[in-house]
N, C-alpha and C positions, 0 to 999 in steps of 0.2 A: 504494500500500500504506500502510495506517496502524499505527503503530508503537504500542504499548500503551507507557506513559509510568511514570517511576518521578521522583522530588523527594529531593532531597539535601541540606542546610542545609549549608552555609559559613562558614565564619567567616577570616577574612581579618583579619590584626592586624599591625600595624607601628609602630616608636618615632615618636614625635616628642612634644613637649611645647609646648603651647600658653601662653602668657601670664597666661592666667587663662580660667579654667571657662565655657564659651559655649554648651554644651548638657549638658543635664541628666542625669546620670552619672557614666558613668569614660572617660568617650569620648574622650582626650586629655590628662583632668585631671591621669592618673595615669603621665604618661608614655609612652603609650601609647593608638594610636586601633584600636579593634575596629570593624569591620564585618560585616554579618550579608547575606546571601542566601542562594539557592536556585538547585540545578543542575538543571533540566529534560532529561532525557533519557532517547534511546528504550532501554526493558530490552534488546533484542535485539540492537545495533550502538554499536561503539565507532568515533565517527569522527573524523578529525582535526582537525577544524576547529570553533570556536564562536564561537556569538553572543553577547556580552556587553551586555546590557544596563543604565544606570545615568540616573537620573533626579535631576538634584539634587536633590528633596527629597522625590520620592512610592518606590511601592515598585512593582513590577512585575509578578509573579511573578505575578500575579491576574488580570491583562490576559489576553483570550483571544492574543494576537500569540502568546507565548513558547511556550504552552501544543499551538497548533496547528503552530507549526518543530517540537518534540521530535516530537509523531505524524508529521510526516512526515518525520524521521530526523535530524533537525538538533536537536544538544543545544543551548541554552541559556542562561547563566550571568544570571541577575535580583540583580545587587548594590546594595543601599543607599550610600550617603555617609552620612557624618557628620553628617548634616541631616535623615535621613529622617523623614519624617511632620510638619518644623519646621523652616522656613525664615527664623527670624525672625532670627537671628545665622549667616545663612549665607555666606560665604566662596568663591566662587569657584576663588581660587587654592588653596585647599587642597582643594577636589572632584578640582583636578590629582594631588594626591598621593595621594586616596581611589583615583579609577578606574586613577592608574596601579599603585598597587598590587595590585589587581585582576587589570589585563592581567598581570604578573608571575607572579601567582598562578596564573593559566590555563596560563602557556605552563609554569614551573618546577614547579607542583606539582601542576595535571593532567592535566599531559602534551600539551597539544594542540601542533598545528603552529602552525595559525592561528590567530588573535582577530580576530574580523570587528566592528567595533560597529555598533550597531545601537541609533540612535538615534529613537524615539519622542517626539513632543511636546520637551518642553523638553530631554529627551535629546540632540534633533537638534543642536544649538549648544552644548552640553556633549560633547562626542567632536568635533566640527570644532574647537572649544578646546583640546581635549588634544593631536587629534593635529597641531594646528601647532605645540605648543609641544614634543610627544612629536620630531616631526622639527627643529627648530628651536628649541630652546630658549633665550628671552628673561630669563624673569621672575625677579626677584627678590625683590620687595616687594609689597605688595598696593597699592590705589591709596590707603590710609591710609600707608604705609609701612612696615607690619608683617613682618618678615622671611618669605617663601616661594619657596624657592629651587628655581625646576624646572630650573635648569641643574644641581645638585647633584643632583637627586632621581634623575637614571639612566632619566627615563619609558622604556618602551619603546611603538616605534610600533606601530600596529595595522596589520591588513595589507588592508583595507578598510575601507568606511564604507557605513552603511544608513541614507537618510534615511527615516522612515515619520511623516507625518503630522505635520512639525517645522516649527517656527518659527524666525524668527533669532533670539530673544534675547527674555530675561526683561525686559529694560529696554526693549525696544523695543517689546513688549506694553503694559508700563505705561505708558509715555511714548502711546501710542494710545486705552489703555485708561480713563485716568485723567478724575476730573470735575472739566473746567475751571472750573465755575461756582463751585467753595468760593473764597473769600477769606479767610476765617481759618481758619490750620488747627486752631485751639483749638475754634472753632467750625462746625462743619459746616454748620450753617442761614445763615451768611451769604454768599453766593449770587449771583454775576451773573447774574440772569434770563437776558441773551440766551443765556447759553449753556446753561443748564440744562435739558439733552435730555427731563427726564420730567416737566417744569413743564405741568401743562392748559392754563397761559393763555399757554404760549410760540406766537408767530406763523407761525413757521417751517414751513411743508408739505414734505410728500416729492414728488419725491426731494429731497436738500436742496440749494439751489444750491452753487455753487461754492464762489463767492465769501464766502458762511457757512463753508463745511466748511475752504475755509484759514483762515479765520480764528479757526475751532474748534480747527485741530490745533496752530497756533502759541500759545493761549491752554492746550491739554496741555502743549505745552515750555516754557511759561513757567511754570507751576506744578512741572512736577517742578524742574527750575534752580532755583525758590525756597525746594524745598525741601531740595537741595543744597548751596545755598549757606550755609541755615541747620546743616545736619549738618558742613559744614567749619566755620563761623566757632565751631558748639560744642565741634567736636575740638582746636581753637587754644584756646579758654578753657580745657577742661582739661588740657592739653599744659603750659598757662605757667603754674597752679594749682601743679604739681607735684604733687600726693597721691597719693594708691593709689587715686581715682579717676578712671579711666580710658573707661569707656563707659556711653553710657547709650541706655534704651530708647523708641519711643514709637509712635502711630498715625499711621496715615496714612487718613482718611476720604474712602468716594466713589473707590472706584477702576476702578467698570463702568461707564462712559458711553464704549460704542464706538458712533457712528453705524454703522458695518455691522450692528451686529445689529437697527438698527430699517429699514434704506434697503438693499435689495439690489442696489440700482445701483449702490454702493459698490463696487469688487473684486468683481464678480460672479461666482457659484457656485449651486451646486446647497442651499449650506445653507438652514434652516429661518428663515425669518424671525422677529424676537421672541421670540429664543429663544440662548441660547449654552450650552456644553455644563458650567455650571454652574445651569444654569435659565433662570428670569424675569431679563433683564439687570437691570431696575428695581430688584428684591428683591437681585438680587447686590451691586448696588451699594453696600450698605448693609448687607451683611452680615458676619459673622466671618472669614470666607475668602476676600476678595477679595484680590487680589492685592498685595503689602508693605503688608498690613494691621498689622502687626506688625512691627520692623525695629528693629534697633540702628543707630548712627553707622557702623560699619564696614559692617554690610551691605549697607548702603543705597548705599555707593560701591561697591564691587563689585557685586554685585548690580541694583540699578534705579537708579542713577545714569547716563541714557544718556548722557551725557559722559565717564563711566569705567569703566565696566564693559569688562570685556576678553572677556567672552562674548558678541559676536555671531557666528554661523555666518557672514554673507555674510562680515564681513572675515576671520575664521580660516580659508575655505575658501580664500581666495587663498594659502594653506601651504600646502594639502593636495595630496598629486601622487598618493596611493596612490586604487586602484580606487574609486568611487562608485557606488552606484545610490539615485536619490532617487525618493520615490513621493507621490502628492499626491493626497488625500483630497477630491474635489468638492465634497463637501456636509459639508464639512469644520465643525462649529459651535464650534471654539475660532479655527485657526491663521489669520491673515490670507493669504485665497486665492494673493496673490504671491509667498509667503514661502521655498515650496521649489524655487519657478523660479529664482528671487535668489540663493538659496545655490547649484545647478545651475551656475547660469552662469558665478559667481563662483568655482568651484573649480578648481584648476588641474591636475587632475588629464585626462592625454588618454586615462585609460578611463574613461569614463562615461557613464551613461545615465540615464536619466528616462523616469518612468510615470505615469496619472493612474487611478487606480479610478474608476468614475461613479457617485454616489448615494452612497459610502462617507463615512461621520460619523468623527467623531473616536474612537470608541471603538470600531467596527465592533458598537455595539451594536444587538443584533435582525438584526446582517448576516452571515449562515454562508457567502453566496456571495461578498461583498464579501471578507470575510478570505480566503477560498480563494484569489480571485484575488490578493491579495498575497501568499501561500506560495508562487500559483504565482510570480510572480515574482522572489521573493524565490531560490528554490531554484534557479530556473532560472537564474536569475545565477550563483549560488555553479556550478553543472555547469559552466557556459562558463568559468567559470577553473579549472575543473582540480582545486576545492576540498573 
């Protein structure tokens, strides 16, 4: 039965006061952080349980996923963070306090029993973060050392977890994703040939050996390290400055040179070769939107720092004990093929299960049977417990 759908705007508001102004607003500035969604659900049934959805920096609500659980009876809930649509002074540990005030919002203001999350793309490692710190709470400081207290904060846990088409971690895309061949990061055009994937006069053929591709991926770790190293040794010169300036901003050039999307013997899958679910990888790479194309000092440790960043799913799954079901998109053209086996395996949760759609892309776009088959699974889980 398909349920005729109605959309509800949220707004979601709770104290806290930030340091100084990190997005563009009243978003914290004022005392106070506001966030905005949408409740997806069906006009005809009030049911107890929802799906909450939160993307650290994109919005959801637009995605066919959310749109297709309210038609078949499952409300919902698509909330932004503090970051949404702009990731460039994004924060981590304070997405904790966004989503957990969210789950709060669901269960005390309306009404539900359950909060099920249901994490999507970079969702996936954003809810295995919350709810290990939701069950376990560590954190106190961010890895700049900026006060954020989830042991204060009261998270409450979620009472499942939905992995759909999720990666482990924003740093660990970048650290893959990133072009080892820049040498100066002031200057983009200077270049180690060997490594530069879209060079005509590189010698390299497919598939690519080995022995190139480790020494491709250790040449991405040593550029992002470089350029961490450089983000700490800047936060220590303004630290000992002493002034009222405190952070600054800058680029990061060249962040789509992932051998998978040109060599599909890499982590093999069903995706579209020469192609990623931003386009032409070559054009991405160099374009506005690539991934921490944009970054402050602080986001950049939190955030794509893989040395500090505290958002990856595989390690925050080893918290997790509450229900899982992870689902894994074949022709997946964002998320690296292994990524939701990895979290799977690593959660310690002893209900859990794992699905693979076949042919299914990252977006389920052009796919109406692809998405069916995820509601059915999706739905069909939520029946076996009872929910």
């Amino acid at each position: 039965m398909k349920h005729e759908i109605e959309q509800q705007w949220i707004h979601v508001s709770y104290k806290e006061t930030s340091k100084f102004t990190e997005t563009y607003g009243f978003v914290g500035s004022q005392g106070t952080v506001n966030l905005e969604g949408v409740l997806i659900k069906p006009k005809d049934q009030r049911g107890k349980t929802v799906f909450l959805m939160m993307h650290p920096t994109s919005t959801l609500q637009l995605l066919p996923l959310p749109n297709a659980m309210a038609g078949a009876g499952y409300p919902v809930l698509c909330m932004g963070s503090r970051y949404v649509k702009n990731d460039s002074a994004l924060i981590y540990e304070k997405i904790l306090l966004d989503l957990g005030a969210c789950v709060r919002y669901a269960k005390e203001q309306l009404g539900f029993e359950k909060v099920i999350l249901l994490g999507w793309s970079g969702g996936g490692s954003l809810s295995l973060f919350y709810q290990s710190q939701a069950q376990n709470p560590t954190i106190t400081h961010t890895p700049t050392g900026d006060v954020v207290d989830a042991k204060a904060a009261g998270l409450i846990p979620a009472d499942g977890i939905v992995l759909e088409a999720a990666h482990r971690a924003r740093a660990r895309c970048l650290s893959e994703w990133i072009d080892p061949s820049v040498t100066d990061e002031l200057n983009p055009d200077k270049r180690n040939p060997e490594f530069d994937l879209y060079s005509p006069s590189r010698n390299i053929q497919l598939p690519y050996p080995q022995e190139w591709l480790h020494a491709y991926r250790q040449a991405q770790l040593a550029r992002v390290r470089r350029i961490t190293d450089w983000v700490q040794d800047t936060l220590d010169m303004l630290k000992k400055r002493n002034t009222a300036e405190i952070e600054r901003c800058f680029v990061t050039h060249r962040t789509m040179a992932e051998p998978r999307f040109l060599d599909g013997s890499i982590d093999p899958n069903d995706r579209k070769i020469g192609h990623c679910y931003m386009g032409i990888p070559e054009t991405v790479n160099t374009g506005p939107v690539g991934l921490a194309r944009f970054s402050t000092l602080r986001s950049w440790m939190s955030q794509w720092s893989i040395d500090h960043s505290r958002a990856d799913g595989e390690s925050c799954a080893r918290q997790v004990t509450v229900p899982l079901l992870a689902i894994e998109h074949s022709a997946d053209d964002a998320v690296p093929q292994p990524d939701i086996g990895l979290m799977y395996q690593a959660c310690n949760s002893a209900d859990k299960e794992m699905h693979c759609i076949q042919g299914a892309n990252h977006y389920f776009k052009g796919q109406p049977d692809e998405l069916a088959t995820a509601i059915t699974l999706i739905t069909g889980w939520i029946q076996r417990h009872g929910w």
